[in-house]
C-alpha positions as CSV (number, residue, x, y, z in Angstrom):
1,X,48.6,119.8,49.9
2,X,46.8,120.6,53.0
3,X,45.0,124.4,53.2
4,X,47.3,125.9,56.1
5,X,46.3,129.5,57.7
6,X,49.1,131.9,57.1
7,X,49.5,135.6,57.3
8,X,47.2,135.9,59.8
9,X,47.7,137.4,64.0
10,X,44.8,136.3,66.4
11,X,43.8,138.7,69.2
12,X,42.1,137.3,72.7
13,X,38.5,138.7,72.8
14,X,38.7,139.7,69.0
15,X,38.3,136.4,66.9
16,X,38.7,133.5,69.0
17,X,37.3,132.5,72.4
18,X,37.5,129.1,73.2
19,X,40.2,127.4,71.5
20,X,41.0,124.4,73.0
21,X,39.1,121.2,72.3
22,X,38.4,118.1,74.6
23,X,41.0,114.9,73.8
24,X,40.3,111.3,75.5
25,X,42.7,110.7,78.2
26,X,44.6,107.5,77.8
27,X,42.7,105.6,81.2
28,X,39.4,106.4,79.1
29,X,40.9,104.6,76.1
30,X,41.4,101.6,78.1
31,X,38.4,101.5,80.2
32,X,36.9,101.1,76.4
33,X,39.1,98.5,75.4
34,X,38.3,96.6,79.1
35,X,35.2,97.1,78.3
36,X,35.1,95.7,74.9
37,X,37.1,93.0,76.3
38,X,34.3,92.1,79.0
39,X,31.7,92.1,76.3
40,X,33.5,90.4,73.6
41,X,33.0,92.9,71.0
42,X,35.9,94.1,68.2
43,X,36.6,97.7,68.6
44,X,37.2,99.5,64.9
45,X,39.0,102.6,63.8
46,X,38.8,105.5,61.2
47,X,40.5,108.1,60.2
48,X,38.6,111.7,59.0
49,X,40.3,112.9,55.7
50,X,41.2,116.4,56.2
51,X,39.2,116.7,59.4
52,X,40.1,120.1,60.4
53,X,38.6,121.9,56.8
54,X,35.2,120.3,58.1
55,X,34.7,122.7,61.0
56,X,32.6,125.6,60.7
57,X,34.6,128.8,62.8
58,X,31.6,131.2,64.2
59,X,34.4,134.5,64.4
60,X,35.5,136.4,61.7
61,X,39.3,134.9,60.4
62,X,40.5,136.6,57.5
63,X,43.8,135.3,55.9
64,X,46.4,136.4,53.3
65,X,45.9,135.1,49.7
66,X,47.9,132.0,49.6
67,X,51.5,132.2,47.5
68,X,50.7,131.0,43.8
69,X,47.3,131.6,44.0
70,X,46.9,135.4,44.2
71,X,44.0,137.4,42.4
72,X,45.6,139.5,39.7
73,X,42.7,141.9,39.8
74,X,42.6,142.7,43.8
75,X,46.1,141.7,44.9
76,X,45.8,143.9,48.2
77,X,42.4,141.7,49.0
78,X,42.5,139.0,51.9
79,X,40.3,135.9,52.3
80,X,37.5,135.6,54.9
81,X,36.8,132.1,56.3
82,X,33.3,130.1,56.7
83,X,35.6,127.1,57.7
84,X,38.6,125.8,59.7
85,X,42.0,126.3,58.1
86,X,45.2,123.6,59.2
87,X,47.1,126.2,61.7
88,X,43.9,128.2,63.2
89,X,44.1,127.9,67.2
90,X,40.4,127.2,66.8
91,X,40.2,124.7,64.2
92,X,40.6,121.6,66.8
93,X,37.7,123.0,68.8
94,X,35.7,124.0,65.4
95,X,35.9,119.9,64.3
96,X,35.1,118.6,67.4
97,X,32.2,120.8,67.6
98,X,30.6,119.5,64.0
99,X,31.1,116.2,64.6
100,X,29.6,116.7,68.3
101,X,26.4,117.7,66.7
102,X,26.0,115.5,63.9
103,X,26.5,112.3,66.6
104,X,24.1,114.0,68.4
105,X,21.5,114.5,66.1
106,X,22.0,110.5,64.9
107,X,20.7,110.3,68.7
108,X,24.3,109.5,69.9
109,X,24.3,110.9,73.6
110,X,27.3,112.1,74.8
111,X,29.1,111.7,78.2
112,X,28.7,113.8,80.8
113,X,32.2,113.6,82.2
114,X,33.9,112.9,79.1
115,X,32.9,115.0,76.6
116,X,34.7,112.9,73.8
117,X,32.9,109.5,74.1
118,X,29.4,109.0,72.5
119,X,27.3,106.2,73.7
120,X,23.8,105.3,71.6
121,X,21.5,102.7,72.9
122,X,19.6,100.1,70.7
123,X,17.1,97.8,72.8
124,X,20.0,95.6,74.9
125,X,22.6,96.6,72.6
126,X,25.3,99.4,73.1
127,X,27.8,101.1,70.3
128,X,30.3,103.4,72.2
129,X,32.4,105.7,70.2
130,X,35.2,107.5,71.3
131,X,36.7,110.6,69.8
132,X,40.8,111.5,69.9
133,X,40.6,114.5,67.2
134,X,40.7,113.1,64.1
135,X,40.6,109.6,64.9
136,X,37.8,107.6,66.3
137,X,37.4,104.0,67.6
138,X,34.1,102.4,67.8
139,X,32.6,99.1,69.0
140,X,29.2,97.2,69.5
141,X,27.9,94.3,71.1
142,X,25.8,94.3,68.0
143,X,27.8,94.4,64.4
144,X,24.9,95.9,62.5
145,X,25.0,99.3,64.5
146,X,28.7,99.4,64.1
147,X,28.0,99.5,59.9
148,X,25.3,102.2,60.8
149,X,27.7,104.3,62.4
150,X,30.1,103.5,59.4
151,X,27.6,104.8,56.6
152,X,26.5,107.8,58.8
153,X,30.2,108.7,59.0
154,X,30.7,108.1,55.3
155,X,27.4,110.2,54.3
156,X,28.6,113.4,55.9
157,X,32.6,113.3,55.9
158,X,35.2,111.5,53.7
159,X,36.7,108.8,55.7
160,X,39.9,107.1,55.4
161,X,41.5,104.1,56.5
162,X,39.0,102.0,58.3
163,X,39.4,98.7,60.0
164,X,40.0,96.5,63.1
165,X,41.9,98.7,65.9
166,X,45.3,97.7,65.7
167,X,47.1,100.9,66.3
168,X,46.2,103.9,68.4
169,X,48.0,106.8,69.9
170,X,51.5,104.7,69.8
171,X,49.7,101.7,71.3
172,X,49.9,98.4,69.9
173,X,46.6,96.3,70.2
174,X,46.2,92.6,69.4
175,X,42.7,91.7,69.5
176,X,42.2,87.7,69.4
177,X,39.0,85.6,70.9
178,X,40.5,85.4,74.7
179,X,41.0,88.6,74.9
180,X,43.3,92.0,73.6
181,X,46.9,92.7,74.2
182,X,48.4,95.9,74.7
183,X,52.2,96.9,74.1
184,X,54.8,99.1,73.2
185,X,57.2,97.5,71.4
186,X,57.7,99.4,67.8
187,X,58.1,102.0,69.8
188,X,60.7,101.2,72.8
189,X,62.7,99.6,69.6
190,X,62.7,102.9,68.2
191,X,63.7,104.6,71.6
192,X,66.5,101.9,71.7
193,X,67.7,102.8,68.5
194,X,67.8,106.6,69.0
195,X,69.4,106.4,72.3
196,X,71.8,103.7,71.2
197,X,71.1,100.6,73.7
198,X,70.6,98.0,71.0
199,X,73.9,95.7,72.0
200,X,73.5,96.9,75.7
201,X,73.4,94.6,78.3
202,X,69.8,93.9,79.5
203,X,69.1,94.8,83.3
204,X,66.5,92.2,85.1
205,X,65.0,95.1,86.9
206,X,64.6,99.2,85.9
207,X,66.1,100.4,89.4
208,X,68.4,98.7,91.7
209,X,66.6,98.4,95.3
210,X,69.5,100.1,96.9
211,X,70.1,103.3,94.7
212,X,69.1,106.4,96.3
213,X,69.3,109.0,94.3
214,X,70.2,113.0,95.5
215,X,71.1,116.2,94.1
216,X,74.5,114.9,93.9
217,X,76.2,118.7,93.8
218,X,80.0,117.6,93.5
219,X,78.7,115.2,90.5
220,X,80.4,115.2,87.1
221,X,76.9,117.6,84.9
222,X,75.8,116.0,82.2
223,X,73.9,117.0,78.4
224,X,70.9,118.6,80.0
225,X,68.8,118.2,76.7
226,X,69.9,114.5,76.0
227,X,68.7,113.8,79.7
228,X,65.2,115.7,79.2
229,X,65.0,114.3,75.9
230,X,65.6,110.1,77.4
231,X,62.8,111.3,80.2
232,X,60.0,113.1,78.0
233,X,60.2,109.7,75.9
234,X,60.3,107.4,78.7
235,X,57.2,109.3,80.6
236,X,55.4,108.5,77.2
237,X,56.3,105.1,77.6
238,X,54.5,104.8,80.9
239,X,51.2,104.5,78.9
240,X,51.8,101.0,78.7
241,X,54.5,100.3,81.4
242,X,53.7,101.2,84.5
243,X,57.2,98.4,85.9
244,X,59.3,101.3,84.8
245,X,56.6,104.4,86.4
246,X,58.4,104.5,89.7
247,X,62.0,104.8,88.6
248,X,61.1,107.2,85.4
249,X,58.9,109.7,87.8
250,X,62.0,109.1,90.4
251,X,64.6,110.1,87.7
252,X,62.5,113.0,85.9
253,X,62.8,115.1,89.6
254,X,66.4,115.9,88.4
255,X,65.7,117.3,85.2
256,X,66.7,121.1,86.0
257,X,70.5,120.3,87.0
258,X,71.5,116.2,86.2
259,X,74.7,114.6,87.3
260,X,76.7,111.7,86.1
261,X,74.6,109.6,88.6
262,X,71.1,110.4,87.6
263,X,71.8,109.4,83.9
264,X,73.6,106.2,85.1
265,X,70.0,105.4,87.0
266,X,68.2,106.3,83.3
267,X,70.3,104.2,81.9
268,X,70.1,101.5,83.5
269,X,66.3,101.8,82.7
270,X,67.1,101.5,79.0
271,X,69.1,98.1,79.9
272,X,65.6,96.8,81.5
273,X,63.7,97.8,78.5
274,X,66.4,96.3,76.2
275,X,65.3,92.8,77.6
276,X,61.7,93.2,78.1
277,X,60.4,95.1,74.3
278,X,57.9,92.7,74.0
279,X,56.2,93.2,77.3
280,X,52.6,94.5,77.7
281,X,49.5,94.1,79.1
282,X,47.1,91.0,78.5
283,X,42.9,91.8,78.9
284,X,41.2,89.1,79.2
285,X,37.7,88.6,77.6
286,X,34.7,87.9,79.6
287,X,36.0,89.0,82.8
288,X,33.3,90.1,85.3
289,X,33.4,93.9,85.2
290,X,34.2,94.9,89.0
291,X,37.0,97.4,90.0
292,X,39.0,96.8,92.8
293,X,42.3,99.6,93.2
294,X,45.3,99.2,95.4
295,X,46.7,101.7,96.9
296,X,50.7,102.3,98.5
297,X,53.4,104.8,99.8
298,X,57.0,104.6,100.7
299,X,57.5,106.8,103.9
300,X,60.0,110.0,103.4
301,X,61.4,107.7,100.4
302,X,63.0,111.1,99.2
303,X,66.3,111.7,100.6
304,X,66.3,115.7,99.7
305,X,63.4,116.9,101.3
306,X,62.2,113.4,103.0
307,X,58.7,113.6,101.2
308,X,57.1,110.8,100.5
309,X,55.9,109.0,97.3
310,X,52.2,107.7,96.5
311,X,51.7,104.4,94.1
312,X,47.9,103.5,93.5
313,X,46.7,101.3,90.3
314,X,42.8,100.3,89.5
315,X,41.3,97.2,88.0
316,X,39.1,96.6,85.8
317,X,37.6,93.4,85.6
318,X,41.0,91.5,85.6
319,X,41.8,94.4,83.2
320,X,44.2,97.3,84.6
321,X,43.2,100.6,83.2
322,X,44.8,103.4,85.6
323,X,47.7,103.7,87.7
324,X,50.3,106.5,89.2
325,X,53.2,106.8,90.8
326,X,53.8,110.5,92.5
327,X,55.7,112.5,94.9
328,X,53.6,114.0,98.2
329,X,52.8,117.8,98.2
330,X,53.3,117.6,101.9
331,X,56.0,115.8,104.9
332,X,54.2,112.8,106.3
333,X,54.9,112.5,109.8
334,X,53.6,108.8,109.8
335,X,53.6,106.0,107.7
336,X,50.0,106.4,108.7
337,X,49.8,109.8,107.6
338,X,51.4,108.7,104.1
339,X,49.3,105.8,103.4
340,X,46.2,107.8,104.4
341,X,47.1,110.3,101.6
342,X,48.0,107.8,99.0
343,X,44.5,106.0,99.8
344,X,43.3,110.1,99.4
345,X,44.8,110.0,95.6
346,X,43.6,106.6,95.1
347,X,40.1,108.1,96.0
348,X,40.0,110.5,93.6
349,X,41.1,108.1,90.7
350,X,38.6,105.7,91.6
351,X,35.5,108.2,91.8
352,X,36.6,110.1,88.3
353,X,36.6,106.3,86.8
354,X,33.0,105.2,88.5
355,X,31.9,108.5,87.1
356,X,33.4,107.3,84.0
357,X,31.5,104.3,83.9
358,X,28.1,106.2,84.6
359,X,28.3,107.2,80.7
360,X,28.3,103.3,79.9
361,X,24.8,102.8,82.1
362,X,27.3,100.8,85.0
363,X,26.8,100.9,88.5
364,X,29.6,99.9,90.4
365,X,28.7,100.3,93.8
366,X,31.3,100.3,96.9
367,X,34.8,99.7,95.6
368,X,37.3,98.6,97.6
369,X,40.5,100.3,98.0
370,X,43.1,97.5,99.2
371,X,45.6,99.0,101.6
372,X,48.5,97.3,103.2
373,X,48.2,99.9,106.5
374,X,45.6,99.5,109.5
375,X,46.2,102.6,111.0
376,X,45.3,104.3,107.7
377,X,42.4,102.2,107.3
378,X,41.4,103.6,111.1
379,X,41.9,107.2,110.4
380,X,39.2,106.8,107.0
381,X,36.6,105.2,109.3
382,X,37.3,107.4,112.7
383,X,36.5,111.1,112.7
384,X,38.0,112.3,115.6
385,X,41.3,114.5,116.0
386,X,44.2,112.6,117.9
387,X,48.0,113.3,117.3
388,X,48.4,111.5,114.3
389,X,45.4,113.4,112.3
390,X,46.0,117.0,113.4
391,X,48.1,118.7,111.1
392,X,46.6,116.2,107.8
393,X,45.6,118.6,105.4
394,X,41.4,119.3,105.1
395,X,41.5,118.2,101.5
396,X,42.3,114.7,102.4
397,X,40.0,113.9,104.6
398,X,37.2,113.8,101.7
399,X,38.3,110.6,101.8
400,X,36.6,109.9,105.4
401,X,33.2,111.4,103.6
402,X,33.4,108.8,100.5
403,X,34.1,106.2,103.1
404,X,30.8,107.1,105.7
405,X,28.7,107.5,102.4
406,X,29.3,103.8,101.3
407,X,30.9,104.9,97.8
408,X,34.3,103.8,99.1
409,X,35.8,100.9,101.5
410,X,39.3,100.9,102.7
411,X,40.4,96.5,103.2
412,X,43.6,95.4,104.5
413,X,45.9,93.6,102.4
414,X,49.3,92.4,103.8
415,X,52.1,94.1,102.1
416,X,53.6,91.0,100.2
417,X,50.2,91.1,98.5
C-alpha cells in the first residue's frame, strides 16, 4: 500500500508555500516526438516507483499515526515528515524538485521556458528528457547516452517499467523506421462504449456545414451532466483530433443551459468518430525541421453575440504539433479586423514554440504565418491609423512589432489552400 497523508489540515503561510509543480503541456510532447522523428532517434519511457515518497518537503508536516500502526506507548504522539507523503499538496512540487537537481548535477541543463525538459549535450550528440510527474520519456541521437541516463536513473530511484514509448498521457504512439504515428483509438472506443454509439450510424463529417447553433430558449432541456460529461471527454480528445476541434469548442459554449438541439450536434460528433477510430496523425522521419503556421477566422460566425471564431495550426517539419480553434474576446467589425486578430493568436503560438525550440540549440529564423486575407496582411506591415484599425485593441498590434523585427512574416495563401 501506498503511504497516504491523513489527519492532517494545511494552513497558507504556515507549512506550504509553493505547491504546484510544472507539467509538460501536450504541444511540448510533440514538438519532442517531431523532433525525434526529424532525427531518427527512438524515444523511451519509465515510470518512478512511488515517486512522490522521493521528495524531500522543506516545511514542517506533521501527520496522525496511521490506523494499525499506532505506538502503544505515546498514542497521543503525531509523526513529523522529512519526505513527501501520497496526498500532501506539496508532494508533486517536492519530486519534481529532487529530480530537478539530480539531472542537474549529471550536467543535464534544463529549459528555460519549459522547466520540465532537460537537454544534456555530448560533442554532436543530444539526449532530451522530458518530465510529466512521474513519468519520463527520453531520446538520443546517440543510444549509449540514453543507457547513461538509464543507470543514473536506476542508481538513485527505483524505476519501473521501461521500454520503447508506446503509450503516454492517453496517446497511442507507433514508432516504425519512416516515421511515428499518433492516435486515439483505445480510447474513442472506450468513449463509444460509455456513451453507447457502438451500432450508431457513422457520420462522414463531425458538423453539418449548415447547422447553426443558438441558445435555442423554447428548446426541449436536456441531462446537463450527461452533456458536460460527452464535452469534458471530447475536449480531451482534441489532443489528437483537431477534425472534430471546431465543432467540440462550438458545442462546449452551451454547457450552462443545453437544449435538445445542442446534444443532437454532439451527437452527431460521436457518429463521425464511430467511423473514423482509427484516425491519427502520421510524422514522418527525416523531414527538414522548418515551421510554417496557418492562420484563419470565420467573420461573426456566432449567431448570439456575432463574435467571431479564430482557427490557427503550426508545422513542424511536415509534423503538426499545435493547433486551436477559439472564440474572439472582442466584435470584429471586418473580416480584416478578424483575420488580423487570428494572425495576433497565431503569433503568440508561434513565438512560445520558437522559444520552445531555443532549449533544443534551434534557430528558426522568420516564420511565416500563411493567411488567406490581404487586407490583414496590410494592416501587420502598415502602421498607420485608418478606419479599419482604430478601435483594434493595443494588444494586437504586437503583432505589427514581431512583423517590423523580422521574427514574423504574414504570406498570402488563397483560401482553398
Amino acid at each position: 500500500a501506498r503511504l497516504v497523508a491523513k489527519g492532517y489540515n494545511q494552513e497558507f503561510g504556515v507549512d506550504f508555500e509553493e505547491s504546484f509543480a510544472p507539467v509538460a503541456r501536450l504541444e511540448a510532447v510533440r514538438i519532442l516526438l517531431a523532433y525525434a522523428c526529424s532525427h531518427k532517434f527512438k524515444l523511451y519511457q519509465m515510470d518512478v516507483k512511488t515517486a512522490f515518497l522521493n521528495g524531500y518537503i522543506k516545511e514542517e508536516v506533521y501527520v496522525s499515526q496511521p490506523p494499525g500502526f499506532e505506538n502503544s506507548e505515546m498514542p497521543n504522539h503525531v509523526y513529523k515528515l522529512h519526505k513527501a507523503l501520497y496526498g500532501l499538496k506539496q508532494a508533486p512540487r517536492a519530486w519534481y524538485d529532487r529530480l530537478s537537481q539530480f539531472l542537474v548535477s549529471k550536467n543535464y541543463s534544463r529549459g528555460k521556458v519549459d522547466q520540465t525538459l532537460f537537454t544534456k549535450k555530448v560533442r554532436n550528440h543530444i539526449i532530451v528528457v522530458q518530465v510529466y510527474v512521474d513519468d519520463i520519456i527520453f531520446g538520443s541521437t546517440n543510444p549509449s547516452l540514453c543507457e547513461e541516463f538509464s543507470k543514473h536513473m536506476h542508481s538513485e530511484f527505483e524505476m519501473s517499467l521501461m521500454g520503447e514509448l508506446q503509450f503516454f498521457l492517453g496517446l497511442q504512439v507507433k514508432q516504425h523506421k519512416d516515421g511515428f504515428f499518433l492516435n486515439q483509438e483505445k480510447y474513442v472506443k472506450e468513449l463509444l462504449k460509455r456513451f453507447q454509439f457502438e451500432q450508431a450510424k457513422p457520420a462522414s463529417t463531425p458538423m453539418s456545414t449548415s447547422i447553426k447553433l443558438e441558445n435555442d430558449e423554447k428548446g426541449k432541456p436536456v441531462d446537463a451532466k450527461h452533456f458536460r460529461g460527452m464535452i469534458g471527454s471530447l475536449l480531451y480528445l482534441t489532443a489528437s483530433r483537431p477534425d472534430i476541434q471546431f465543432s467540440v469548442c462550438l458545442c462546449a459554449r452551451y454547457q450552462s443551459s443545453p437544449k435538445e438541439s445542442h446534444l443532437i450536434a454532439v451527437k452527431r460528433i460521436f457518429r463521425y468518430l464511430s467511423g473514423t477510430c482509427n484516425l491519427g496523425f502520421w510524422y514522418p522521419a527525416g523531414s527538414s525541421f522548418d515551421l510554417i503556421s496557418y492562420s484563419d477566422a470565420d467573420y461573426a460566425g456566432c449567431k448570439i453575440d456575432r463574435k467571431s471564431t479564430s482557427g490557427y495550426c503550426q508545422m513542424l517539419g511536415g509534423c503538426m504539433v499545435s493547433w486551436a480553434s477559439k472564440k474572439q474576446h472582442s466584435v470584429a467589425l471586418s473580416t480584416a479586423e478578424a483575420e488580423y486578430v487570428a494572425a495576433g493568436s497565431c503569433a503568440a503560438q508561434v513565438l512560445w514554440i520558437k522559444s520552445q525550440l531555443c532549449d533544443y540549440n534551434i534557430d528558426i529564423g522568420c516564420t511565416p504565418i500563411l493567411c488567406d486575407n490581404t487586407s490583414a496582411i496590410n494592416l501587420s506591415k502598415n502602421p498607420i491609423q485608418h478606419s479599419r484599425t482604430k478601435h483594434i485593441e493595443i494588444r494586437h498590434h504586437f503583432l505589427r512589432d514581431e512583423v517590423a523585427n523580422k521574427t514574423l512574416e504574414l504570406i498570402f495563401i488563397p483560401t482553398e489552400k
